[in-house]
One Martini backbone bead per residue (centre of mass of N, CA, C, O) as a GRO file, in nm:
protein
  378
    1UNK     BB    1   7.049   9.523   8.425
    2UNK     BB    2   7.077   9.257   8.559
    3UNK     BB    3   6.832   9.123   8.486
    4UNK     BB    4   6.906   9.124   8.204
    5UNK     BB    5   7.151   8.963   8.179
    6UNK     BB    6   6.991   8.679   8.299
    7UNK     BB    7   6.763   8.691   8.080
    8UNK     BB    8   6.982   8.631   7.825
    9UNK     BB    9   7.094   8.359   7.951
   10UNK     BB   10   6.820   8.196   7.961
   11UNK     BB   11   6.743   8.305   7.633
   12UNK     BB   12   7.065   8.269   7.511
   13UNK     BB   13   7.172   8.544   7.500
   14UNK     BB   14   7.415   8.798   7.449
   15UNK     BB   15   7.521   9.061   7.616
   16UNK     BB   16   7.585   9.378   7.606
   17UNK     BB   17   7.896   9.481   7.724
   18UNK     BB   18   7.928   9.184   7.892
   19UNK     BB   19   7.969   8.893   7.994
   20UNK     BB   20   8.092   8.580   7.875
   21UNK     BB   21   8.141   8.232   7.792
   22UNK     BB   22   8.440   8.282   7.712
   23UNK     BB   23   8.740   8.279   7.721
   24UNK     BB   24   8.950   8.426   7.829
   25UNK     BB   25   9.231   8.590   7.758
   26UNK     BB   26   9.579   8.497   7.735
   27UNK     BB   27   9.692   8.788   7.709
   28UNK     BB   28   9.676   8.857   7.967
   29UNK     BB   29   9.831   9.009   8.200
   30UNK     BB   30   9.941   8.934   8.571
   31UNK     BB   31  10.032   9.073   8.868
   32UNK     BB   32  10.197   9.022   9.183
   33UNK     BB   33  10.313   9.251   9.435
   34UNK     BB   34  10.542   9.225   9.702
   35UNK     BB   35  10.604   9.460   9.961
   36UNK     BB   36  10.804   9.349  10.199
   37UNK     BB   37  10.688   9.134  10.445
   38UNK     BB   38  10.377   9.144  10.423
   39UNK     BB   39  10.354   9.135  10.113
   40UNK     BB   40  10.497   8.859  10.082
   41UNK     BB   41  10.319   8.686  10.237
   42UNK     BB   42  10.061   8.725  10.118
   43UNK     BB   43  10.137   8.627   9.851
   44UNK     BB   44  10.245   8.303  10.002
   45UNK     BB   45   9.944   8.266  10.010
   46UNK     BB   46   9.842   8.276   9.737
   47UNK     BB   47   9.976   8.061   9.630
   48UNK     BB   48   9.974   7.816   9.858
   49UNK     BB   49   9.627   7.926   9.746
   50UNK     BB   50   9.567   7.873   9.424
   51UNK     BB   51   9.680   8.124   9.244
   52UNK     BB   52   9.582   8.151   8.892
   53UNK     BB   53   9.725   8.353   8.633
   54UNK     BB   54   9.969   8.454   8.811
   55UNK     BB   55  10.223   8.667   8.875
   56UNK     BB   56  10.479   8.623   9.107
   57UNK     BB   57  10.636   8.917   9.343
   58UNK     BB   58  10.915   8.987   9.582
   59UNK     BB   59  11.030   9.282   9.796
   60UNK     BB   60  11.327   9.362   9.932
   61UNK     BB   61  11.570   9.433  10.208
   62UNK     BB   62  11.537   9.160  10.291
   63UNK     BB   63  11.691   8.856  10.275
   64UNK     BB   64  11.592   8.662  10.485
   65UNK     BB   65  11.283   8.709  10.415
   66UNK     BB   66  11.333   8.578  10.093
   67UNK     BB   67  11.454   8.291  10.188
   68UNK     BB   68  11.156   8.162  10.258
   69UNK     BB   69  11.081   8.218   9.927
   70UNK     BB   70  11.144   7.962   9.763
   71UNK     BB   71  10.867   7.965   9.532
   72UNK     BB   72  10.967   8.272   9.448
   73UNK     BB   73  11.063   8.559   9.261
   74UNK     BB   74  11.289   8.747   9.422
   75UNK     BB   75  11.381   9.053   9.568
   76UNK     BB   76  11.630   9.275   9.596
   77UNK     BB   77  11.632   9.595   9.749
   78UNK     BB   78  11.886   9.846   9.787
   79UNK     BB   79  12.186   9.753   9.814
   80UNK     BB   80  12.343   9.993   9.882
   81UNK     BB   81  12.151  10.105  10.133
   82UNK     BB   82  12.112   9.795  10.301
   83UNK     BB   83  12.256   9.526  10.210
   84UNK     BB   84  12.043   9.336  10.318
   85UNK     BB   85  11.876   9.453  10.636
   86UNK     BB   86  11.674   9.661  10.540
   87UNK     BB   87  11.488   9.922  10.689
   88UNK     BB   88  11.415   9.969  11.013
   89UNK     BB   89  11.109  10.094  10.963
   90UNK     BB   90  11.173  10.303  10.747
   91UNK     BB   91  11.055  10.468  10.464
   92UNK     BB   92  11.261  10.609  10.365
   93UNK     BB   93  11.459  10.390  10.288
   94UNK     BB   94  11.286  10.267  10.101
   95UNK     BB   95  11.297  10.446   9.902
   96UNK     BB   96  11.593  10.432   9.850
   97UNK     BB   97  11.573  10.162   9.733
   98UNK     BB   98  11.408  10.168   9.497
   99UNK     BB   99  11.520  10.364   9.360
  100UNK     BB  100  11.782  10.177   9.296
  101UNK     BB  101  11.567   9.978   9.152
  102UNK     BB  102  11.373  10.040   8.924
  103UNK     BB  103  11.471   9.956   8.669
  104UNK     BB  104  11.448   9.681   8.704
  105UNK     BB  105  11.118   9.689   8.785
  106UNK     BB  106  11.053   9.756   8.480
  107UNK     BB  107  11.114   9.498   8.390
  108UNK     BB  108  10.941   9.327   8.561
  109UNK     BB  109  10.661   9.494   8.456
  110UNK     BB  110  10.695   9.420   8.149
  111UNK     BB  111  10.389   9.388   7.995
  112UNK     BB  112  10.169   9.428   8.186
  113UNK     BB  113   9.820   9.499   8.271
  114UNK     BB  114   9.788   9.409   8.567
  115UNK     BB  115   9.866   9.537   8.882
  116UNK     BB  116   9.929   9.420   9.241
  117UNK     BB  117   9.992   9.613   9.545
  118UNK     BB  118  10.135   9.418   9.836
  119UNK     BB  119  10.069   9.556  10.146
  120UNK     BB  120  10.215   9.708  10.471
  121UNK     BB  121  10.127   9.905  10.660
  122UNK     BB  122  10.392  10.112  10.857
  123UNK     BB  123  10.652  10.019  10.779
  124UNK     BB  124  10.964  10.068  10.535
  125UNK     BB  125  10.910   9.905  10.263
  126UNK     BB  126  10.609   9.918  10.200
  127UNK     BB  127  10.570  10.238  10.246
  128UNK     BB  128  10.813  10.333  10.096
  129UNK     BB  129  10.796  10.178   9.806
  130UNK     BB  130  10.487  10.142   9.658
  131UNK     BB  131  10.459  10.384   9.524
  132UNK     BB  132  10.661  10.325   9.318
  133UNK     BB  133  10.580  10.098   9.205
  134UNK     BB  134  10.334  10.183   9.098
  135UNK     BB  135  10.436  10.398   8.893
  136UNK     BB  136  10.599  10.205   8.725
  137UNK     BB  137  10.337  10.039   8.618
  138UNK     BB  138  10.153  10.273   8.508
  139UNK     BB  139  10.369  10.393   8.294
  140UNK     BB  140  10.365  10.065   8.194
  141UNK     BB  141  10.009  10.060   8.146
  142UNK     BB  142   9.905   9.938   8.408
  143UNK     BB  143   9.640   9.825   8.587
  144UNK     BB  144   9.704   9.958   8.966
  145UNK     BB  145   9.646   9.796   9.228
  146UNK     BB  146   9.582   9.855   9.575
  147UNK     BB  147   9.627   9.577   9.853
  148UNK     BB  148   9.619   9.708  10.184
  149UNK     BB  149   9.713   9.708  10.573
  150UNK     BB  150   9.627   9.805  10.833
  151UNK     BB  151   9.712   9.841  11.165
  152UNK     BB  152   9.662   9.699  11.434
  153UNK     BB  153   9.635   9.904  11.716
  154UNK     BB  154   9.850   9.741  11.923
  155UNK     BB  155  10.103   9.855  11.734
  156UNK     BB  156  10.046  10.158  11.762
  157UNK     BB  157  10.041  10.452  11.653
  158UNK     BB  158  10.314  10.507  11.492
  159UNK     BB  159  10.238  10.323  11.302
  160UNK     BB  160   9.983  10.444  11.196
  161UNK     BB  161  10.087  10.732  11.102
  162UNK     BB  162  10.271  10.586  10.877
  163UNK     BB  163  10.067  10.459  10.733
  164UNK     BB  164   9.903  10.696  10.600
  165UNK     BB  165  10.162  10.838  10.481
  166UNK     BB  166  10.161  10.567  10.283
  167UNK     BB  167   9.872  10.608  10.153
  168UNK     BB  168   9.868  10.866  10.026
  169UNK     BB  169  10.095  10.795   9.820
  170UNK     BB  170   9.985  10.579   9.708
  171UNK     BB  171   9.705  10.708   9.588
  172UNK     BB  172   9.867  10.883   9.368
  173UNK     BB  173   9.953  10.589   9.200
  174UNK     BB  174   9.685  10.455   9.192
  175UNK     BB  175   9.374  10.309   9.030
  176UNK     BB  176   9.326  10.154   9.295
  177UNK     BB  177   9.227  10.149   9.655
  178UNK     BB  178   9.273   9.874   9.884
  179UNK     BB  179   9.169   9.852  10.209
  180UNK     BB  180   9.266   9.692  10.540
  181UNK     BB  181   9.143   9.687  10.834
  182UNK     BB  182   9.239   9.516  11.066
  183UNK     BB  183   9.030   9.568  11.321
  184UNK     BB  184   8.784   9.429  11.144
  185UNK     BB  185   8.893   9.179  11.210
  186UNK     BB  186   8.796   9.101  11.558
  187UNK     BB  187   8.519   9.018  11.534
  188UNK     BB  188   8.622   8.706  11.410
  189UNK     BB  189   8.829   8.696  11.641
  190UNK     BB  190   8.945   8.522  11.914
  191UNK     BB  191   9.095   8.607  12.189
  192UNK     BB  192   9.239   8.289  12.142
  193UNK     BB  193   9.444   8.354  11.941
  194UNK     BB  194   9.689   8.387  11.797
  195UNK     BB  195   9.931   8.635  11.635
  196UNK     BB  196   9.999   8.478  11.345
  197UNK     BB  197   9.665   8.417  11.271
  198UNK     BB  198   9.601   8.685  11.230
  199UNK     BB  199   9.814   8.779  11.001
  200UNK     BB  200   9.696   8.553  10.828
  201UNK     BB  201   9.419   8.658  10.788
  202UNK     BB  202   9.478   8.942  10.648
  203UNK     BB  203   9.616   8.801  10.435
  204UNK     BB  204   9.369   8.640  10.296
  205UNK     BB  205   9.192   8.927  10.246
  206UNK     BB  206   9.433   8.986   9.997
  207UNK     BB  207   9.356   8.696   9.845
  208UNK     BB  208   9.062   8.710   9.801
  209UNK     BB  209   9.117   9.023   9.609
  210UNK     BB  210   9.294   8.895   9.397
  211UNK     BB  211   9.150   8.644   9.335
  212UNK     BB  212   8.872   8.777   9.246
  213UNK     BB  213   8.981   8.989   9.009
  214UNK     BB  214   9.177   8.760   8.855
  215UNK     BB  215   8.952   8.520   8.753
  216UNK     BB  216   8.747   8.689   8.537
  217UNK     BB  217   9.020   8.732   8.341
  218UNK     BB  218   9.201   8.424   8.367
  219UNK     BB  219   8.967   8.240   8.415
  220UNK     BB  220   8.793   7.985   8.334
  221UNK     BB  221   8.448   8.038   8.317
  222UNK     BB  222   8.132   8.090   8.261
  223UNK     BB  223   8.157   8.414   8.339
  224UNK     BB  224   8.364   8.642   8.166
  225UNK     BB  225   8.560   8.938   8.171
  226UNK     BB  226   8.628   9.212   8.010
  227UNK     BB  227   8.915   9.408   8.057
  228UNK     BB  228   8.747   9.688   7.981
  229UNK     BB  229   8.559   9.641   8.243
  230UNK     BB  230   8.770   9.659   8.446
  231UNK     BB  231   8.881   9.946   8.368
  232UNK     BB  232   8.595  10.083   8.420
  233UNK     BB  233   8.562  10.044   8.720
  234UNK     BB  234   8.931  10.074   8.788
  235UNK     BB  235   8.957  10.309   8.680
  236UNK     BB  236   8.997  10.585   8.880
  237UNK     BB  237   8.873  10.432   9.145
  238UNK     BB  238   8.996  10.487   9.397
  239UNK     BB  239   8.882  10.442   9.621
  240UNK     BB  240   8.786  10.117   9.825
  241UNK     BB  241   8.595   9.800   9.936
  242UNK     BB  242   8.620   9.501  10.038
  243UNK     BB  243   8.420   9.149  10.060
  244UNK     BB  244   8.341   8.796  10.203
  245UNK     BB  245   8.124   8.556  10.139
  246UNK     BB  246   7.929   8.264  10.280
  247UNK     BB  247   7.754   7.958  10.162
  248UNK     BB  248   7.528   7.689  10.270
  249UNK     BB  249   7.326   7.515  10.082
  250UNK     BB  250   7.041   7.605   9.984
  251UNK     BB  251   7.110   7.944  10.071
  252UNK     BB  252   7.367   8.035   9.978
  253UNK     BB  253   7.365   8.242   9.847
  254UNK     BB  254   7.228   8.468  10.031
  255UNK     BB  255   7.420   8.433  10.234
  256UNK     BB  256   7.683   8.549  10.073
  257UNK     BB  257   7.539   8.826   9.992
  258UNK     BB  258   7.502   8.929  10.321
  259UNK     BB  259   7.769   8.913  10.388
  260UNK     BB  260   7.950   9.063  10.262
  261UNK     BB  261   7.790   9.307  10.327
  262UNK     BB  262   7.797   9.273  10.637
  263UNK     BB  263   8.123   9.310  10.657
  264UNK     BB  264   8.345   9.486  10.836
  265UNK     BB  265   8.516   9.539  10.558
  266UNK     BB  266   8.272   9.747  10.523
  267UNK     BB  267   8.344  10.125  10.553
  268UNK     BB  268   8.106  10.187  10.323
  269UNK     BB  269   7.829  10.181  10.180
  270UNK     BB  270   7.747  10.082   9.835
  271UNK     BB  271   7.598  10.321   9.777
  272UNK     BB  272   7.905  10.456   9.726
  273UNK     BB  273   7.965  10.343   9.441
  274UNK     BB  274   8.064  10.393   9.117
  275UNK     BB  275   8.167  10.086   9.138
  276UNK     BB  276   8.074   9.727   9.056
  277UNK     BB  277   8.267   9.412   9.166
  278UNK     BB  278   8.205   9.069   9.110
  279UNK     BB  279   8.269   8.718   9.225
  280UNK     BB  280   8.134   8.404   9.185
  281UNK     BB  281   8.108   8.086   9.376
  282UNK     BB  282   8.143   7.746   9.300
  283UNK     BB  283   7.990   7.477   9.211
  284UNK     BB  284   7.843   7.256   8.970
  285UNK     BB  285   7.576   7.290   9.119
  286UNK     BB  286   7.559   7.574   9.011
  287UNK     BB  287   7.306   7.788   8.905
  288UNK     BB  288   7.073   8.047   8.782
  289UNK     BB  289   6.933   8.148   9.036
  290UNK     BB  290   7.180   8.208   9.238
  291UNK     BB  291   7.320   8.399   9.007
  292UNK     BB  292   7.021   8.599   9.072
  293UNK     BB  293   7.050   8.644   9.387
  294UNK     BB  294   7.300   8.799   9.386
  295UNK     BB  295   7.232   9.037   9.161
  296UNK     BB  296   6.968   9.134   9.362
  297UNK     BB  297   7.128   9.210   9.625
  298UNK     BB  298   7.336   9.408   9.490
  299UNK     BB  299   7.137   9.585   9.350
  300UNK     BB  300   6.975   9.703   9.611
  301UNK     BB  301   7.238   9.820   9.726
  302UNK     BB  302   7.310   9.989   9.452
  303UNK     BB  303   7.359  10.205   9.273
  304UNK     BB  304   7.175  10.283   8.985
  305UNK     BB  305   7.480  10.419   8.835
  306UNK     BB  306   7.631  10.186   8.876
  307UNK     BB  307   7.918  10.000   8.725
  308UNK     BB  308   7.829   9.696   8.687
  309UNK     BB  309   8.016   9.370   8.732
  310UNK     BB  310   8.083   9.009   8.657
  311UNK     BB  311   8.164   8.671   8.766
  312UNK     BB  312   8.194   8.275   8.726
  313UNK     BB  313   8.317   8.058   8.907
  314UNK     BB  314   8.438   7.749   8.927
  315UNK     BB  315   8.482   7.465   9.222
  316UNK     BB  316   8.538   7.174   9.330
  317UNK     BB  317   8.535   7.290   9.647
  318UNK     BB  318   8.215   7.450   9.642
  319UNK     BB  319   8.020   7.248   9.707
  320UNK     BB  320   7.797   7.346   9.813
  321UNK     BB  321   7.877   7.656   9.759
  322UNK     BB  322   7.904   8.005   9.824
  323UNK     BB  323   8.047   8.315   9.657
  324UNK     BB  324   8.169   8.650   9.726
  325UNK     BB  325   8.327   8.872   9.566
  326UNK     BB  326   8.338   9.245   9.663
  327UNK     BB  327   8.350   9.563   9.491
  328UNK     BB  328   8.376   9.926   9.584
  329UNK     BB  329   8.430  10.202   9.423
  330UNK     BB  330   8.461  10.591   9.403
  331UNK     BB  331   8.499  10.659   9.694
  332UNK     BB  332   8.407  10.941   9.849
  333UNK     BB  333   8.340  11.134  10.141
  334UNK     BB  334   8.102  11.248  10.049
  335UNK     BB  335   7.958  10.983   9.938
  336UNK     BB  336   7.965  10.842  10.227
  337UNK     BB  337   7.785  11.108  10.370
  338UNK     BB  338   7.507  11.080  10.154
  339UNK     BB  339   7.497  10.729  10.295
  340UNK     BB  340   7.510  10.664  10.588
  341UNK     BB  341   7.215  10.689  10.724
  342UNK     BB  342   7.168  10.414  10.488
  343UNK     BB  343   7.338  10.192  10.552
  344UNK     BB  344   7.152   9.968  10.643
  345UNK     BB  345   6.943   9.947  10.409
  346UNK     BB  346   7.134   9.901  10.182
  347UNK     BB  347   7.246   9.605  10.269
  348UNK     BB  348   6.957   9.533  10.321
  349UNK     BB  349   6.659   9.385  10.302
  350UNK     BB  350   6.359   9.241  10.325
  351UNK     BB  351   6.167   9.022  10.417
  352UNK     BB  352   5.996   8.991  10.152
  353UNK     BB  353   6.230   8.989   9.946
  354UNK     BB  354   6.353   8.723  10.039
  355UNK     BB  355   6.104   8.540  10.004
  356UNK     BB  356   6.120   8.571   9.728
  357UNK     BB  357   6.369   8.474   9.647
  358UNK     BB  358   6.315   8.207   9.760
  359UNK     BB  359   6.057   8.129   9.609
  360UNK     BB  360   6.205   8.199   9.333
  361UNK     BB  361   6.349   7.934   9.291
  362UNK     BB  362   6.091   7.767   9.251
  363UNK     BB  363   5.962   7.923   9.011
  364UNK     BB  364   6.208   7.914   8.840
  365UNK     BB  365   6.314   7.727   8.588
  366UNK     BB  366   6.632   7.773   8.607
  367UNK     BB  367   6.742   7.736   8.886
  368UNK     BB  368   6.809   7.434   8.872
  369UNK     BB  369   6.984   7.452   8.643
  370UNK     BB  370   7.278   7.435   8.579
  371UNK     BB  371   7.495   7.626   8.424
  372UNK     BB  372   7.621   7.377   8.243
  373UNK     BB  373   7.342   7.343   8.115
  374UNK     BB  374   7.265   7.673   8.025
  375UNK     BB  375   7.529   7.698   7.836
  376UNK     BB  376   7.415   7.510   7.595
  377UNK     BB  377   7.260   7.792   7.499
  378UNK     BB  378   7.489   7.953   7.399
   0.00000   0.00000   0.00000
């Protein structure tokens, strides 16, 4: 399917029920609601590291931790309960909070397409709240996703456990759950991280995650991805597991396409993923090869009957680097025991098959034109 889609861009054909090359719709309204103090960070670095046609919005019952989001719309939730003091860790208060506060968040998310719950599980009013608003979104039609962080382990298992209890809630809220493992964050951090440092990569890889599904729906890109192909993904896709790539120099796609696949906060192999969403990142120097060779390594990787969709953004800070946002749904603990065997060959290639596709670079006719060049085509 991959194959086909690629050579149909390169002799000008639209692929059918496939990527467009046609700006967005600005009809779709997209949401990211963080929710509780994680949340909310989260949130705040998703806007001040540039991302856009997304409305941002943060609930919390901590009037302190609201009052630092000064670029962001803010809402106190459960005055009645909490009176702005948080919910002191309790997630039962969490929920006591929102309740008192849903109609005004019906308000807030009336009218969204697609909204994104960002929460820190462990905590009182992320763990405790998130599920009602998720509850919200989906009733109010939007397509709803919950992208969420499990505590790094020296926060104590206490802190687990209602983790887990506030996960288990939020996944019969939403249409897909996409979790973040802090502790897989360890791998990628120096011991002499700062303990800031640590809780603020957790949050960028929340922002990765937002930023990677909603470019393709709302930024005009080279190839963008029409929003019924996103719900058919996303939608009911259940537990998920998102990671990213980036390579730079010649063979920049092909590194970006196995970080991605080899990162550690893929908790599962993709081929067991019943859908997979990815977005491709680039500098105006992207060509037609490249993201040939992403689409090719990924195919390899994922089950030949998932429903796979991708999307192509250009970015002037990506020159010479490539990016991939990859996402893998519908995973579920059966599919995911009947492909672990397997997992370290689904995600890699054989030398062989590097080497064909590194020299299919220079073999390839549009390899070498840059996709704005061979845009003039379609």
């Amino acid at each position: 399917m991959l194959e086909y889609i690629i050579q149909s861009f390169a002799f000008g054909k639209k692929p059918q029920g496939f990527p467009s090359m046609q700006s967005p719709s600005s009809d779709i309204k997209v949401k990211v609601v963080g929710v509780g103090g994680a949340g909310g960070n989260a949130v705040s670095r998703m806007v001040t590291n540039g991302l856009t046609q997304v409305d941002a919005l943060v609930l919390n019952t901590d009037i302190q931790a609201l009052a630092h989001l000064k670029s962001i719309p803010s809402y106190a939730i459960g005055p009645d309960t909490v009176n702005g003091m948080g919910s002191g860790g309790r997630p039962e208060v969490g929920r006591r909070a929102v309740k008192e506060s849903q109609e005004h968040i019906g308000e807030l998310l009336e009218g969204s397409d697609m909204v994104f719950i960002a929460a820190g599980m462990g905590g009182g009013t992320g763990t405790g709240a998130s599920a009602t608003v998720a509850d919200i979104a989906r009733k109010k039609g939007a397509l709803t996703v919950g992208v969420v962080t499990l505590p790094f382990s020296f926060e104590g298992s206490r802190r687990r456990e209602v983790a887990e209890q506030g996960l288990r809630s939020l996944k019969q809220k939403v249409d897909t759950l996409i979790v973040v493992e802090n502790d897989r964050l360890l791998p990628s951090l120096k011991g002499t991280v700062t303990l800031e440092r640590a809780f603020d990569a957790a949050d960028d890889v929340l922002r990765q995650g937002v930023k990677g599904i909603s470019d393709i729906i709302t930024v005009p890109g080279m190839i963008n991805v029409d929003f019924a192909d996103v719900r058919s993904v996303m939608g009911n896709g259940g537990a998920a597991f998102m990671a990213y790539g980036e390579g730079k120099g010649k063979w920049a796609a092909i590194e970006a396409a196995r970080s991605a696949l080899a990162n550690p906060l893929f908790n599962a192999p993709l081929e067991g993923a019943t859908g997979i969403l990815f977005n491709v990142t680039g500098g105006k120097d992207l060509t037609l090869g490249q993201v040939h060779e992403v689409a090719e390594i990924v195919r390899k990787a994922a089950n030949s009957d998932a429903n796979v969709i991708f999307g192509v953004v250009q970015e002037r800070r990506m020159k010479k680097r490539v990016g991939i946002t990859l996402i893998g749904t519908g995973v579920g603990s059966g599919q995911q025991a009947a492909v672990a065997k397997e997992s370290e060959s689904s995600i890699s290639l054989s030398d062989a098959e590097i080497s064909r596709l590194m020299g299919g670079a220079n073999r390839n006719g549009h390899s070498h034109e840059t996709l704005a060049q061979t845009g003039k085509l379609l």
